[in-house]
Steps between C-alpha positions, in 0.01 A plus 500: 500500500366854598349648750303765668576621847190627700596666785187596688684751765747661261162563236309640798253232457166577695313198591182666639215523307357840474100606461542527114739212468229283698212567295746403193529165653271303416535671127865345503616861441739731651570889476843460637820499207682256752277261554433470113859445426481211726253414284633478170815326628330247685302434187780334354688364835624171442647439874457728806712553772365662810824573729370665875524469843291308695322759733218345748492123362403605137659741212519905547191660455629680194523181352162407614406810347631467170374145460130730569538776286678318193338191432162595357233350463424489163848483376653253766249275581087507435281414803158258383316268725767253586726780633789684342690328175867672432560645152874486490563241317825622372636497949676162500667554841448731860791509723509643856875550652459662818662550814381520854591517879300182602647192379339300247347248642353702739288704221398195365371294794399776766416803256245359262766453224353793335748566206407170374174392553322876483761726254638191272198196516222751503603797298711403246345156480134627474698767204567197314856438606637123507830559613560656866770482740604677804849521640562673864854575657339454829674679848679764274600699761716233738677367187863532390627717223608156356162366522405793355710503174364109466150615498584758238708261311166263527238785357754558193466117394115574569491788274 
């Protein structure tokens, strides 16, 4: 099994749209080089593994961002009358591993749960997606260096 490692901060990702970005947008175009080779290797993505912090009850904003800028309409998913219908087909599985300050529970029944039921059951179900799963190593920052190496030991089995 292969894969491809997209690291958004080491690549210098830029989630913002610019002017001539934006008016390539509803196009499902792009001027930027980055952004295309996204592109072509989502195209033929079989699994996807997003692995971020949890920063203010949801993912990073340059994740939020590259969700924006990469999957096109057009090419990702085509937007009629009943709403938006993914076109990834070949995307079997989304997995989030993240890890945040708050514990779990607490971003699930006080913050809105927002990794699940905005990033994973609205995004990446409305692109099409049938498998989605979220897994959080709540109250990172008062846990063990044992508890630590677990967690790790968990996302290896994951991936």
């Amino acid at each position: 099994m292969s894969f491809d490692v997209l690291d958004l901060y080491a690549d210098q990702f830029n989630g913002q749209y610019t002017a001539s970005e934006y008016n390539l947008y509803r196009q499902g175009k792009t001027l930027d080089p980055l952004v295309k080779s996204y592109e072509a290797q989502l195209r033929h993505c079989e699994r996807l593994i997003f692995i971020c912090p949890v920063w203010w009850n949801d993912v990073p904003a340059i994740v939020k961002g590259f969700v924006d800028m990469v999957f096109k309409r057009n090419l990702f998913y085509f937007a009629g009358k009943r709403g938006i219908r993914g076109n990834m087909s070949q995307l079997k599985r989304v997995q989030v591993l993240t890890t945040s300050t708050s514990p779990t529970w607490y971003l699930k029944l006080f913050c809105g749960n927002a990794i699940r039921k905005v990033f994973l059951n609205g995004t990446f179900k409305q692109l099409g997606v049938k498998s989605r799963s979220w897994q959080n190593f709540g109250g990172s920052t008062v846990k063990t260096a044992s508890q630590c190496r677990h967690y790790l030991l968990k996302v290896q089995n994951v991936i």
